[in-house]
N, C-alpha and C positions, 0 to 999 in steps of 0.2 A: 370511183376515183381511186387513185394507185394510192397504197398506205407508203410510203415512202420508209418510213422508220421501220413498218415490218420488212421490208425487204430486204433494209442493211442488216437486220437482223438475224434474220433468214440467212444471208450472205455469208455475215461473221458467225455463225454454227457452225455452215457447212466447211468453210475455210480453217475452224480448229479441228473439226472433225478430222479433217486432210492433213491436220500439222502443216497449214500456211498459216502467215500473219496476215493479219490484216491492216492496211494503213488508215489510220484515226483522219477520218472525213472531218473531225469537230475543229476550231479555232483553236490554238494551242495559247493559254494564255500567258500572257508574257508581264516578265518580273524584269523590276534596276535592282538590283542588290546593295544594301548599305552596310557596309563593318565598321566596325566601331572598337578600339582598345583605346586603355586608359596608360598614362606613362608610366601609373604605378604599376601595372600589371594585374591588375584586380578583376578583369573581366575576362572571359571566352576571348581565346586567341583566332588571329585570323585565319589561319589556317583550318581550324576546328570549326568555326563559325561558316568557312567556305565551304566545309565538306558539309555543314547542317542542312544549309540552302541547296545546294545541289541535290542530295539524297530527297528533299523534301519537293523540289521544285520538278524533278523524272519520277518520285511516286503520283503525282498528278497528271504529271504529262505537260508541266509548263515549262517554258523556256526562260533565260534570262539572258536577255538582250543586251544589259549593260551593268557594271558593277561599277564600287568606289568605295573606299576606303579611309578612314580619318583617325587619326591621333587626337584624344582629348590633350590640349596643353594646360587647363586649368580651368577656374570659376569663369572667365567671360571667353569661356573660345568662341569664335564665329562659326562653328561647323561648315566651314565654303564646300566640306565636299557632301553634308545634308541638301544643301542647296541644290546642287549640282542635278543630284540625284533625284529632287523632285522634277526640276525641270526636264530633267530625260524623261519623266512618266509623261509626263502633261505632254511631251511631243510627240512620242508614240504611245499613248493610250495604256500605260502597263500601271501596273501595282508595285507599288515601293515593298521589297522584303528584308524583315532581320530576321536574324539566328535568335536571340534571345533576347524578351523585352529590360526582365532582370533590374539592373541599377538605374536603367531607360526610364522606368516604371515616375522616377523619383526626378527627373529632370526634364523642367517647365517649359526648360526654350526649346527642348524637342520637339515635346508633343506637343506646345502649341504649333510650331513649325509645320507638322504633317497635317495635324486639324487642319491649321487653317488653309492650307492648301487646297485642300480640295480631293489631293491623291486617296484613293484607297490602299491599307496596309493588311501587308500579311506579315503576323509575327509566327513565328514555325513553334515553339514554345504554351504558343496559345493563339491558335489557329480561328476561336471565337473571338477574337479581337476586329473591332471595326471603328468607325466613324464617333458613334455615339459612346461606346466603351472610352473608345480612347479620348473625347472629350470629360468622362466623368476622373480617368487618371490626370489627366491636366488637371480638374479640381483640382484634385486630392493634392497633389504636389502641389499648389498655389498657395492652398491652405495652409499643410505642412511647415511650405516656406516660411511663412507669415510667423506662422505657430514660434518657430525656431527662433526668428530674429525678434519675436516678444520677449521669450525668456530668457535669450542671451542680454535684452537691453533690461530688464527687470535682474539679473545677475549682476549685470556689472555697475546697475545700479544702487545694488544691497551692498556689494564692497565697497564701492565711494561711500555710503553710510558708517562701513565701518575703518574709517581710513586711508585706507587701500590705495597708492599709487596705479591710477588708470593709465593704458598707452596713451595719451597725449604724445604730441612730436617734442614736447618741450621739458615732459619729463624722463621722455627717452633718452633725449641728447645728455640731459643733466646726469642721468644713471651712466651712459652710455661712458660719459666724458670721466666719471668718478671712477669706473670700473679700469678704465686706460691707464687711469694715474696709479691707482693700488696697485693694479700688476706691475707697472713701469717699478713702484718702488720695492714691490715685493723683488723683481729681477734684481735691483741693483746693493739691496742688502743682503743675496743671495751671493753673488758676487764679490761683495766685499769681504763676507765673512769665509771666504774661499782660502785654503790655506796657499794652495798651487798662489793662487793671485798674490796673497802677503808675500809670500817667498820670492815671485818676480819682481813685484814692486821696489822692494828692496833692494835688488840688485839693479833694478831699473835706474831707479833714485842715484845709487852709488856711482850706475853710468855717466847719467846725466851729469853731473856734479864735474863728470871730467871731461865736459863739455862731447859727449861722442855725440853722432850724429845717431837717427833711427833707423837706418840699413845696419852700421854698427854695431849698435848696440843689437837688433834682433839675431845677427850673427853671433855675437857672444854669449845671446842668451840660449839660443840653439843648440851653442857647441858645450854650453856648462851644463844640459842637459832638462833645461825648466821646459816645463810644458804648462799650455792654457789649462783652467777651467774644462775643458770637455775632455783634456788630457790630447789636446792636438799640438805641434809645433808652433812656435810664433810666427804672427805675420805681423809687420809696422804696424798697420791697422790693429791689431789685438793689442801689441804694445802700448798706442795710442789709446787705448780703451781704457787699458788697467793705469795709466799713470793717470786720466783723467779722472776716474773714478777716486782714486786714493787722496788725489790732489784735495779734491772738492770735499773730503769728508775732513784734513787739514784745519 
């Protein structure tokens, strides 16, 4: 019976011997490519990412049929384009590839996502990565998770012990609403205690009193040379500001 394998064998010797190529009789295996950055910028950029899969996917001799690309926008993204990506496996029979498992390593809704699909994964970073690996990273990140939101509710539980205003919506607004007014008054005795401001007011007052109007009066205050608070020209509006202010403290 003809050895088949000796013969391509045979074949491809004599063909380097010759300095011809020889074309790869085998199934070229075919990769969806996934990129992944974050908005922070904290991961492999795509570009770098694209060149990883490429160099990795013609040292083997595979092809990749189809690519896709995602922005993390935060804690619940929906990854539409992970999705995407399996589904192109599952329809042509390929392997999902990343560039770097990396911060991946640490997020649940990933890798449960590829687990439980069914896809096999190539990570180019750690090419030993499969099915069963990557179900024991899933643990680990479940765990992890857990781990974290125990000792943040065990934290913010020791501070409620010791006083501690916790976010509630209700102490936010209360802090929120206090913090508005102190500033408001911090501006406005800012303001008052303004020399520029006394000096107009004063003159303002003296307008008033001979009944001008506030086009007028900003005219004459323009032309005697006063200037606001930030050291700008008068406008109504500013005049109206500074009488009101002084008025009220009357």
């Amino acid at each position: 019976m003809l050895n088949v394998r000796l013969v391509y064998d045979i074949i491809s010797y004599l063909c380097i011997k010759s300095g011809k190529r020889v074309i790869n009789m085998k199934t070229q295996q075919k990769f969806v490519a996934y990129y992944r950055t974050s908005k922070k910028g904290q991961d492999l950029g795509i570009d770098a990412q694209k060149n990883t899969v490429k160099d990795y996917t013609k040292r083997i001799d595979g092809i990749i049929i189809d690519s896709y690309e995602e922005q993390e926008s935060g804690k619940h993204n929906e990854r539409i384009e992970l999705h995407k990506a399996l589904e192109s496996c599952k329809r042509n029979k390929a392997t999902i590839i990343i560039a770097k498992l990396d911060r991946l390593s640490r997020n649940v809704e990933f890798l449960f996502n590829v687990r439980n699909s069914g896809i096999d994964i190539c990570c180019v970073d750690m090419p030993q990565l499969n099915t069963l690996t990557l179900g024991i990273f899933a643990s680990l990140a479940q765990y992890e998770r857990e781990l974290i939101s125990e000792r943040t509710k065990k934290a913010l539980q020791a501070k409620k012990q010791k006083g501690a205003l916790l976010g509630k919506p209700n102490n936010l607004r209360d802090n929120l609403d206090q913090a508005i007014e102190n500033s408001k008054a911090t501006r406005k005795n800012k303001a008052y205690d303004n020399e520029n401001n006394k000096r107009a007011y004063a003159f303002i007052k003296s307008l008033k009193e001979q009944n001008k109007t506030w086009a007028e009066i900003m005219r004459e205050l323009n032309k005697a040379g006063f200037y606001t608070s930030k050291g700008k020209t008068f406008t109504i509006k500013a005049i109206q500001r500074v009488h009101l202010l002084f008025d009220s403290k009357c």
